[in-house]
DSSP file (Angstrom, degrees, kcal/mol; ACC not computed):
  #  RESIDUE AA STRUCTURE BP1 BP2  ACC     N-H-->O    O-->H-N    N-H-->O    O-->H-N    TCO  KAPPA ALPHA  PHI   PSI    X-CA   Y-CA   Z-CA
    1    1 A X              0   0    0      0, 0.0     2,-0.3     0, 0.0     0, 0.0   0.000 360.0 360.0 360.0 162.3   18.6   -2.8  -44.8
    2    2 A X     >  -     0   0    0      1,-0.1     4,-1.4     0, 0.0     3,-0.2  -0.800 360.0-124.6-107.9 154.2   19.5   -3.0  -41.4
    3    3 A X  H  > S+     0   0    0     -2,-0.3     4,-1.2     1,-0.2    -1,-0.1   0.675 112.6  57.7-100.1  -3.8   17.5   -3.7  -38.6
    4    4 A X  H  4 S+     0   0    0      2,-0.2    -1,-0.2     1,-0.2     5,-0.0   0.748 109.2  55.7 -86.2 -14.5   18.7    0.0  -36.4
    5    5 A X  H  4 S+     0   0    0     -3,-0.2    -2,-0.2     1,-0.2    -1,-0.2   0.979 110.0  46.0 -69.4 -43.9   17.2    1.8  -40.1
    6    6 A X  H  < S+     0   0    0     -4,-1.4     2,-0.3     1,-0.1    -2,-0.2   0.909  97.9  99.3 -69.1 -39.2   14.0   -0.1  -39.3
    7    7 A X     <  -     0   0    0     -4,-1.2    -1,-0.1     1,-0.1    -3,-0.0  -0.318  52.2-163.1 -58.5 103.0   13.9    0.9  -35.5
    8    8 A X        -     0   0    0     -2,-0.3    -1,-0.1     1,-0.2    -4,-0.1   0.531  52.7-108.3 -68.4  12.8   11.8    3.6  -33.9
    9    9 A X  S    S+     0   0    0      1,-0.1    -1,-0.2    -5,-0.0     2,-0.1   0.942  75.6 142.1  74.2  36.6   13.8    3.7  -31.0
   10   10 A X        -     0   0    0      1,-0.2    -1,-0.1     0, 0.0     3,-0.1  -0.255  60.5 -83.6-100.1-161.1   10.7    1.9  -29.0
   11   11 A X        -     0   0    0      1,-0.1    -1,-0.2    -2,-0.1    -3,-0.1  -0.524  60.6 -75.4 -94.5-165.3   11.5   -0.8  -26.3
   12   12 A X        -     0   0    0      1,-0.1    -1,-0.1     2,-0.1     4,-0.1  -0.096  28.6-139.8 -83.7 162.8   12.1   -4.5  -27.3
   13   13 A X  S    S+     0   0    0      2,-0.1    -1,-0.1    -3,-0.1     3,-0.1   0.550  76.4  99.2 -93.2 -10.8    9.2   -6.6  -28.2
   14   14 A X  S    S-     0   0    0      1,-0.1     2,-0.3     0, 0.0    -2,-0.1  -0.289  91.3 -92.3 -66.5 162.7   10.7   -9.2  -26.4
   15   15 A X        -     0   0    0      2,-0.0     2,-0.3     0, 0.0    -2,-0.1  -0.630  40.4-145.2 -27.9 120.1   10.1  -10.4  -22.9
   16   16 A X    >   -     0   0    0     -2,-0.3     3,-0.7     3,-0.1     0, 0.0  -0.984   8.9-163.2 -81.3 108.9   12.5   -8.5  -20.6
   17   17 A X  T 3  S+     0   0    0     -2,-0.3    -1,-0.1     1,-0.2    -2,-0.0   0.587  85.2  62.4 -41.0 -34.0   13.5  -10.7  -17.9
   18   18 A X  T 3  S+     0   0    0      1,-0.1     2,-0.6     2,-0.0    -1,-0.2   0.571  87.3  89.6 -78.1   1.8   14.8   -7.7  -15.7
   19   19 A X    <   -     0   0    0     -3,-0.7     2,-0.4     0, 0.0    -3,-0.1  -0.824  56.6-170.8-115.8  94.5   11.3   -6.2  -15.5
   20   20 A X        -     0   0    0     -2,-0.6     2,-0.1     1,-0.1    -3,-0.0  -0.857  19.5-138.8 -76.6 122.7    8.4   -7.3  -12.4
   21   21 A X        -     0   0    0     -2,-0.4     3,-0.2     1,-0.0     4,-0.1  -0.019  31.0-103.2 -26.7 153.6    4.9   -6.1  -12.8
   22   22 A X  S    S+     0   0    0      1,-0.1     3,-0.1     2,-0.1    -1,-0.0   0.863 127.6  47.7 -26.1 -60.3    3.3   -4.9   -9.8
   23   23 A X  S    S-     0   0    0      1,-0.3     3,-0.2     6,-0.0    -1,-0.1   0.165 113.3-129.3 -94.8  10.3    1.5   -8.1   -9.6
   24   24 A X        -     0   0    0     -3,-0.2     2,-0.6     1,-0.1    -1,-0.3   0.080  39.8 -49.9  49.7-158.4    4.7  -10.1  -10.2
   25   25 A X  S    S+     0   0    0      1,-0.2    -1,-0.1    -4,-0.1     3,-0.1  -0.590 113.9  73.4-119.9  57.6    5.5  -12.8  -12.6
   26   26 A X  S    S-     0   0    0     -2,-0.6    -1,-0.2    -3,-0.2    -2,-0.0  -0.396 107.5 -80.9-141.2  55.8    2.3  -15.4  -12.0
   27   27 A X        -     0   0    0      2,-0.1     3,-0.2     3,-0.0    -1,-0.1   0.375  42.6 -90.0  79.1 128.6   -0.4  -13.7  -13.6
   28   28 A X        +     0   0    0      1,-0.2     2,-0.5     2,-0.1    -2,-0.1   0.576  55.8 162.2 -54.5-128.9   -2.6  -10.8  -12.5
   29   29 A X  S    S-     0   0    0      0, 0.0    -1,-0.2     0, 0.0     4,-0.2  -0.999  70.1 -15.4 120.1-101.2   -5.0  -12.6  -11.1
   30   30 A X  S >> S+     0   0    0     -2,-0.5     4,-1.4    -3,-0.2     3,-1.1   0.369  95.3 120.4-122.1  32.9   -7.1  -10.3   -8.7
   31   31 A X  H >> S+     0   0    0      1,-0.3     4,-1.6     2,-0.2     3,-0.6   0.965  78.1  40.0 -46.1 -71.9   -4.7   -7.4   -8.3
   32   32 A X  H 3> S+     0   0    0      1,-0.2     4,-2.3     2,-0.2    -1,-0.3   0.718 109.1  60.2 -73.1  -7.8   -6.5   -4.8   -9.5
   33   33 A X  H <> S+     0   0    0     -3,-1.1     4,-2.4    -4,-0.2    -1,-0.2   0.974 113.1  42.7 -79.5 -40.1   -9.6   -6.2   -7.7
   34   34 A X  H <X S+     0   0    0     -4,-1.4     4,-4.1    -3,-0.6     5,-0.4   0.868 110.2  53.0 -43.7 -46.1   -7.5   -5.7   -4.3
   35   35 A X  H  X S+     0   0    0     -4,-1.6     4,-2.5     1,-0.2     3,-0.5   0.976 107.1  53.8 -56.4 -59.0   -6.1   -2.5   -5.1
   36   36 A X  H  X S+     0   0    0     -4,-2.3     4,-1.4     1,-0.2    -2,-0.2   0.850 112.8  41.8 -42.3 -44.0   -9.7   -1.3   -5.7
   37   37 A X  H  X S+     0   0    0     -4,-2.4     4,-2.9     2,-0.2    -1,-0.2   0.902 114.2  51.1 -84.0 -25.2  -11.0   -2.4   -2.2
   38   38 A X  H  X S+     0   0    0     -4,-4.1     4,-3.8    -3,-0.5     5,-0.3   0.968 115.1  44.8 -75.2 -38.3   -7.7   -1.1   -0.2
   39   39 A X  H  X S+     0   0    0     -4,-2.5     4,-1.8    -5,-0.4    -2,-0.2   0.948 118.3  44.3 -49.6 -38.4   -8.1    2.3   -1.9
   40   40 A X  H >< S+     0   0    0     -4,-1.4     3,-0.6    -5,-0.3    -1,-0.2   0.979 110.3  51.1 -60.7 -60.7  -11.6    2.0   -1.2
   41   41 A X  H 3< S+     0   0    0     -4,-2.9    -2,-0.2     1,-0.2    -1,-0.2   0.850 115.8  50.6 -42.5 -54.8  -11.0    0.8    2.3
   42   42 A X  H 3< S+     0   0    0     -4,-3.8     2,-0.8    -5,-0.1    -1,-0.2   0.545  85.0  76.7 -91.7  -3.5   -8.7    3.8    2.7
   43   43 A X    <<  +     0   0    0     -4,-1.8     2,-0.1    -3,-0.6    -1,-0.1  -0.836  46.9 169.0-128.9 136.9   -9.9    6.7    1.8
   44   44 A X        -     0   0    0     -2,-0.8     4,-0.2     1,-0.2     5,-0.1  -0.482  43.8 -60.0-139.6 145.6  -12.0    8.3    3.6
   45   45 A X    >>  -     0   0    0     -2,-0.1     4,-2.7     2,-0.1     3,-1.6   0.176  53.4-102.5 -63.9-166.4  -13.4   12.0    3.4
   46   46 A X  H >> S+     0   0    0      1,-0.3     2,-2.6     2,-0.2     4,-1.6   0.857 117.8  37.5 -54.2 -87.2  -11.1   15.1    3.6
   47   47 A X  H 34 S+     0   0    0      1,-0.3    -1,-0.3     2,-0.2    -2,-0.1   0.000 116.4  49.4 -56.2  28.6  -11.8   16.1    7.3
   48   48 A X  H <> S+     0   0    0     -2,-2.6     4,-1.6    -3,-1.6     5,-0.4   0.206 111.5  53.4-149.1 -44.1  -12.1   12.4    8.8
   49   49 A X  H <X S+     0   0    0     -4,-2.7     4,-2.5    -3,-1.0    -2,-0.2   0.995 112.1  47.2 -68.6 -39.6   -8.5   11.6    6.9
   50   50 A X  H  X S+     0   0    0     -4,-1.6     4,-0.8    -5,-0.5     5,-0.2   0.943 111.8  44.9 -33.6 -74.3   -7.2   14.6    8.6
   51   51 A X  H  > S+     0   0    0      2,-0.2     4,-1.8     1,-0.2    -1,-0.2   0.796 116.5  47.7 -38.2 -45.9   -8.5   13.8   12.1
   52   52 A X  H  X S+     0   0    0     -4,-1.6     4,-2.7     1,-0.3     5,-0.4   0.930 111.8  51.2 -82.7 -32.4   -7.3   10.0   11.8
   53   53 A X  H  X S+     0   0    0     -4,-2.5     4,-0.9    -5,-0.4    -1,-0.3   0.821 111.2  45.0 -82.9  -7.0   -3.9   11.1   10.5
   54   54 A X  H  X S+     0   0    0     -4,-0.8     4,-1.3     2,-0.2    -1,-0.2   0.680 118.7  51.9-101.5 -26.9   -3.1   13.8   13.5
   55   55 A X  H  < S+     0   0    0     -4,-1.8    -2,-0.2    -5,-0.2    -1,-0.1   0.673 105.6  41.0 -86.6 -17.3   -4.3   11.3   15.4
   56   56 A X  H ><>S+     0   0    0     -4,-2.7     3,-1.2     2,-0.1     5,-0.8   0.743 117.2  55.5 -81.7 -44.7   -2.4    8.4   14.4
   57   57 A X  H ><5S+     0   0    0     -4,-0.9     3,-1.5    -5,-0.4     2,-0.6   0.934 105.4  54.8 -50.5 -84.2    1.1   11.0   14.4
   58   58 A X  T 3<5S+     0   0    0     -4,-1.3    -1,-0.3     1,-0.3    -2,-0.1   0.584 116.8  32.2 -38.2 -11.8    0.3   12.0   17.9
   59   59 A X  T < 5S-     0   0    0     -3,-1.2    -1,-0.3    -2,-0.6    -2,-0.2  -0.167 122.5-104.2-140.2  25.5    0.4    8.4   19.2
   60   60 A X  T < 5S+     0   0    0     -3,-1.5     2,-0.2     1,-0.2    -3,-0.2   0.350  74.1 120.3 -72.3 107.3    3.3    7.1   16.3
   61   61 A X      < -     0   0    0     -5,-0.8    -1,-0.2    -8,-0.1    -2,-0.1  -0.884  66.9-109.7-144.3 131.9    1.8    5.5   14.0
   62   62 A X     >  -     0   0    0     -2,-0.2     4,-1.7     1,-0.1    -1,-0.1  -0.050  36.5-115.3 -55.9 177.5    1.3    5.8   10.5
   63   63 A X  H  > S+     0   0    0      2,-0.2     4,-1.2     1,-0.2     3,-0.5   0.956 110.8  63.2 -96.3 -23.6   -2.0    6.7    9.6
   64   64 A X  H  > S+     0   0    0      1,-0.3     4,-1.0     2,-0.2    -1,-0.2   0.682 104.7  48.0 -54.1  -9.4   -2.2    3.0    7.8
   65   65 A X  H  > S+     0   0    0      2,-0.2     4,-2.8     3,-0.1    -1,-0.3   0.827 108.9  49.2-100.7 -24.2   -1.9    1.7   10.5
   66   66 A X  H  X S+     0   0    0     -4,-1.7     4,-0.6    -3,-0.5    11,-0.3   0.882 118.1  39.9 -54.9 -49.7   -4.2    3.6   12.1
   67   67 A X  H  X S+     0   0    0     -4,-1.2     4,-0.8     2,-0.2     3,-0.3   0.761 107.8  62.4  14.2 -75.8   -6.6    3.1    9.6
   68   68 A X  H  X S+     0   0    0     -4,-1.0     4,-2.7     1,-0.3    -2,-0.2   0.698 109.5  41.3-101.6 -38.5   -5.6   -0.5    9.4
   69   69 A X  H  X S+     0   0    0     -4,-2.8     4,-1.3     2,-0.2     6,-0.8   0.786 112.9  50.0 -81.3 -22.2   -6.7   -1.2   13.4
   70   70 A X  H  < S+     0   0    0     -4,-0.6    -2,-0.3    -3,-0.3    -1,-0.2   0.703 120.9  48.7 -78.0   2.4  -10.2    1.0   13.4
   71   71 A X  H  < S+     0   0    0     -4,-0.8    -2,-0.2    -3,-0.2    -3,-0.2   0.900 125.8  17.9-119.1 -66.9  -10.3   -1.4   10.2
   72   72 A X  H  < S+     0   0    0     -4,-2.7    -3,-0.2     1,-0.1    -2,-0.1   0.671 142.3  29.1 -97.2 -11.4   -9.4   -4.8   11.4
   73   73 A X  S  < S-     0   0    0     -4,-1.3    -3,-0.2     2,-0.1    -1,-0.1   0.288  88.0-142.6-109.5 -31.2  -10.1   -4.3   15.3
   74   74 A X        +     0   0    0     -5,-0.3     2,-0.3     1,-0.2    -4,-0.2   0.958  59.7 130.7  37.0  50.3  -12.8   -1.5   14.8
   75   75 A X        -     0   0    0     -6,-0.8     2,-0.8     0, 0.0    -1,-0.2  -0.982  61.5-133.5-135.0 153.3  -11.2    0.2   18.0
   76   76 A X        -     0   0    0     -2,-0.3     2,-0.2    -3,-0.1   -10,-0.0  -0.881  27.1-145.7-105.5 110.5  -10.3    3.7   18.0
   77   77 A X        +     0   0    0     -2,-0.8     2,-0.2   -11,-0.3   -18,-0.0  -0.457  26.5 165.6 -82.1 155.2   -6.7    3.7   19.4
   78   78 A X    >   -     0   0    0     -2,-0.2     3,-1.8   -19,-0.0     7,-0.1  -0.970  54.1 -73.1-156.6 163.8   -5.6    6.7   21.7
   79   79 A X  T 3  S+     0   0    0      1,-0.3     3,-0.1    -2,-0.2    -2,-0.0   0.281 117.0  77.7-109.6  48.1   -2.7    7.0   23.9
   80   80 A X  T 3  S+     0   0    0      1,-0.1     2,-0.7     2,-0.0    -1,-0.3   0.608  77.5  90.4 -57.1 -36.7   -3.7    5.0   26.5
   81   81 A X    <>  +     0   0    0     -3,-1.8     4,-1.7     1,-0.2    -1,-0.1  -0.593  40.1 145.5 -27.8  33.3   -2.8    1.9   24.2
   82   82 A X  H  >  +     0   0    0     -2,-0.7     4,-0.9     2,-0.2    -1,-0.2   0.591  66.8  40.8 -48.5 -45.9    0.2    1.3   25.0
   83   83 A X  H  > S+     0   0    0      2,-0.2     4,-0.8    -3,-0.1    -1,-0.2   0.821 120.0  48.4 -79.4 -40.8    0.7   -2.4   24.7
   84   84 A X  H >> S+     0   0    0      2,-0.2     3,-1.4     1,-0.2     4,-1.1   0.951 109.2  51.7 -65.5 -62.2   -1.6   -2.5   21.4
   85   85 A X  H >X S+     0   0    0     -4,-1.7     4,-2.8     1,-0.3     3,-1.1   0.886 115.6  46.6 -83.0 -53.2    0.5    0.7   19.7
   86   86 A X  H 3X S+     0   0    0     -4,-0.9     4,-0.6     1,-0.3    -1,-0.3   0.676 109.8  50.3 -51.6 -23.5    4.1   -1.5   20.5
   87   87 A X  H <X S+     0   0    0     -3,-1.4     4,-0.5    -4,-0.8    -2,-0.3   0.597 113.9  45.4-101.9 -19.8    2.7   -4.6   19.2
   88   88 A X  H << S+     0   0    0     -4,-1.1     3,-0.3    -3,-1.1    -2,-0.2   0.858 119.0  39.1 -87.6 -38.5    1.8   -2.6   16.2
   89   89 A X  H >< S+     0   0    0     -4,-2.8     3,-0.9     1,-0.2    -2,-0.2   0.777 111.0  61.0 -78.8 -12.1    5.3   -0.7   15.8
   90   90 A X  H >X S+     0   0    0     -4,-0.6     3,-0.6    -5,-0.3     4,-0.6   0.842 107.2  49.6 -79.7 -28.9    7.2   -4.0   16.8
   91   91 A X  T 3< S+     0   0    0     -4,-0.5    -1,-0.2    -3,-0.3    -2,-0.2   0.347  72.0 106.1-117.8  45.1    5.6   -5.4   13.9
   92   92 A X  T <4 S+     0   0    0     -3,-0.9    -1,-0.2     1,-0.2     3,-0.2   0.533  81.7  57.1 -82.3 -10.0    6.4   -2.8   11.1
   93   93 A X  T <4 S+     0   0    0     -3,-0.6    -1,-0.2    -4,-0.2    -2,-0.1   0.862 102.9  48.2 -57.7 -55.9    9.0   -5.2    9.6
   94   94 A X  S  < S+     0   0    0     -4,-0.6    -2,-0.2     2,-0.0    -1,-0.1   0.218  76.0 115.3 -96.1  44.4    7.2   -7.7    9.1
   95   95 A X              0   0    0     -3,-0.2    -3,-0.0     1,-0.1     0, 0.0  -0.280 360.0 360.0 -78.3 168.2    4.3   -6.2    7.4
   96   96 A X              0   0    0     -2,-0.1    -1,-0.1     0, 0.0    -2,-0.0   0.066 360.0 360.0-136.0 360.0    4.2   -7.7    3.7
């Protein structure tokens, strides 16, 4: 017999080189425990995600970043902020 009569047409068993995880190619390690605390971190109820995202738009900002300063700053930006809200969009490249 031949090995395409043996084949369900599933992927390879093999290791695929072209293929990253998520958590890339050293081990999981504590990915899913991060994902669980930024999901956590970020959502927030219905009417309060609302409120933060019209409020991050009007002032333009994503709402993760908006989020991401009452978060690490605990200040509620508005757009009076002006130096703060440039220093955040100047550094939307080099977010990782």
């Amino acid at each position: 017999m031949t090995t395409a009569l043996l084949s369900n047409g599933g992927p390879p068993l093999d290791d695929d080189d072209t293929h990253t995880p998520p958590w890339g190619r050293n081990g999981i390690g504590n990915y899913f425990i991060w994902a669980a605390a930024k999901k956590k971190a970020f959502d927030a109820p219905y009417d309060i995600a609302k409120l933060r995202a019209q409020r991050a738009s009007l002032i333009g900002l994503t709402y993760e970043e908006y989020v991401l300063e009452i978060l690490e700053r605990g200040r509620y930006l508005n757009a009076g902020d002006t130096e703060r809200i440039a220093q955040i969009v100047a550094k939307r490249g080099v977010r990782y």
